[in-house]
TITI-786788 format. One line per 8 residues: number of its first residue (from 0); their letters; for each residue x, y, z of C-alpha. Coordinates in steps of 0.2 Angstrom, whole numbers, plus 5000, padded with zeros to 4 digits. Layout:
<recs>
NUM = a = X Y Z; ...;
</recs>
This chain:
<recs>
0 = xxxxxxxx = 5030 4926 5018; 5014 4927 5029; 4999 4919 5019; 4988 4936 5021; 5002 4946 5016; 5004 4933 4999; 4986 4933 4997; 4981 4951 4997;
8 = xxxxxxxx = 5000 4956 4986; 4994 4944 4973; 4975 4952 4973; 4985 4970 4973; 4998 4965 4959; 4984 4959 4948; 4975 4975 4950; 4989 4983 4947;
16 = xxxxxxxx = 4992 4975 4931; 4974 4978 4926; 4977 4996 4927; 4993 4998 4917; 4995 5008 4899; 5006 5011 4885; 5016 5024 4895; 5013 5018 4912;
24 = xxxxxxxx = 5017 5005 4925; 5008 5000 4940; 5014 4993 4956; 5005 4990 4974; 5009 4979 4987; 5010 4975 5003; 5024 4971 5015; 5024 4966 5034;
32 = xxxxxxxx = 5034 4977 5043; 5047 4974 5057; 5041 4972 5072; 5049 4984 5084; 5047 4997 5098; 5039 5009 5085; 5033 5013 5068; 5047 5023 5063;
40 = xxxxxxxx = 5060 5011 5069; 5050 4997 5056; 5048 5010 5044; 5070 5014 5044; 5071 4994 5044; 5060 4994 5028; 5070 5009 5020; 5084 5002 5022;
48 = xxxxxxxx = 5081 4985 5014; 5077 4996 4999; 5097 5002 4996; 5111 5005 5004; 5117 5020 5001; 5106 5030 5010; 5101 5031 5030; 5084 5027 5034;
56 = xxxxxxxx = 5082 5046 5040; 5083 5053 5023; 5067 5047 5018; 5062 5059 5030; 5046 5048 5034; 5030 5057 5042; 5013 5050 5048; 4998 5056 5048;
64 = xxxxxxxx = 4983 5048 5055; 4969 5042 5043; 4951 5036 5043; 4945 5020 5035; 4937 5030 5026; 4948 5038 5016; 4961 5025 5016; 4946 5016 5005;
72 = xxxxxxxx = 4946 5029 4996; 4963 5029 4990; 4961 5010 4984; 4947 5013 4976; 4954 5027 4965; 4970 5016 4964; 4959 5000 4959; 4949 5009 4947;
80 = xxxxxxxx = 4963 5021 4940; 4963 5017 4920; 4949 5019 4908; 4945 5001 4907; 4945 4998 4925; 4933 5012 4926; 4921 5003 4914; 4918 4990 4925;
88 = xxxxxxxx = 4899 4984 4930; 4898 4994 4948; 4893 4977 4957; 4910 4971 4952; 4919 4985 4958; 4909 4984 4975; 4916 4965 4975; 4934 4969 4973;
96 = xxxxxxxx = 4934 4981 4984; 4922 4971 5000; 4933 4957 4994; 4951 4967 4999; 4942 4976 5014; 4937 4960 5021; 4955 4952 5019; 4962 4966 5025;
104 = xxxxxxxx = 4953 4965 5039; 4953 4947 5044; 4973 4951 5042; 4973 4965 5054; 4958 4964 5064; 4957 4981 5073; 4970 4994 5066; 4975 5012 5066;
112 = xxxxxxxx = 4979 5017 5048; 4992 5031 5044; 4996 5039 5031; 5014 5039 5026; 5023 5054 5018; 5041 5053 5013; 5053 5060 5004; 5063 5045 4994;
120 = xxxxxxxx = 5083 5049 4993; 5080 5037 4977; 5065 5035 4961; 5053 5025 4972; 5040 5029 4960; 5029 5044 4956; 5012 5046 4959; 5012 5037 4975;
128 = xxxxxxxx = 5001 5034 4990; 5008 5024 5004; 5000 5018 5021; 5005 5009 5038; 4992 4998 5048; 4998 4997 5064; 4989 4981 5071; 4989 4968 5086;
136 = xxxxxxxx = 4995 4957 5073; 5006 4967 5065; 5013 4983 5057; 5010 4981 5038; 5016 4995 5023; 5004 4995 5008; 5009 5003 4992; 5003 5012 4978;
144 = xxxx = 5014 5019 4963; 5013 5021 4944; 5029 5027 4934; 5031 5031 4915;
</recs>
């Protein structure tokens, strides 16, 4: 596994963790796509690995350009989801978050961000929000679901 991918899925994970409950599960990662001749061909490589029973074009996978800006946003709200989590002194939250933004981007360097909306054949979690970074050094998927 590519070291930045590790890194920044172990930092997510933990997150993740850190904003479980009782009756919920979290789960956020981040996978390095295929490279290919276009974001939707890495995208059916990556459905695909997920089962076998499906084609790739039934998850029906659309993307919609996205701002930095809001794709921050997203974390933040994923970061900061449970109670606890919210609780957190504000300069530490500010850390956590420079910290991923600054690994994401010495992982990426300059990227378009996407938004990507699909429509799972199979449970691939509720509640999610999912991205594709399209970089010089890489196409990555990043992840965001919670589940009961």
């Amino acid at each position: 596994m590519d070291k930045y991918v590790e890194r920044l899925t172990g930092f997510m994970r933990a997150l993740g963790c850190m904003n479980d409950a009782a009756n919920r599960m979290s789960d956020y990662f981040l996978v390095k796509l295929e490279e290919t001749d276009s974001i939707l061909t890495s995208l059916a490589i990556y459905h695909s690995s997920i089962t076998d029973e499906f084609p790739a074009a039934y998850w029906h996978p659309e993307l919609k350009a996205c701002s930095r800006e809001m794709f921050m946003d997203t974390v933040k709200s994923r970061f900061f989801e449970q109670q606890d989590m919210q609780r957190l002194p504000r300069p530490l939250k500010q850390k956590l978050l420079a910290n991923f933004q600054d690994d994401l981007t010495e992982m990426t360097g300059t990227a378009l961000l996407y938004t990507l909306i699909t429509s799972p054949p199979v449970w691939y979690g509720s509640l999610r929000d999912e991205f594709v970074i399209d970089s010089q050094y890489g196409r990555y998927l990043i992840h965001f679901s919670c589940h009961d």
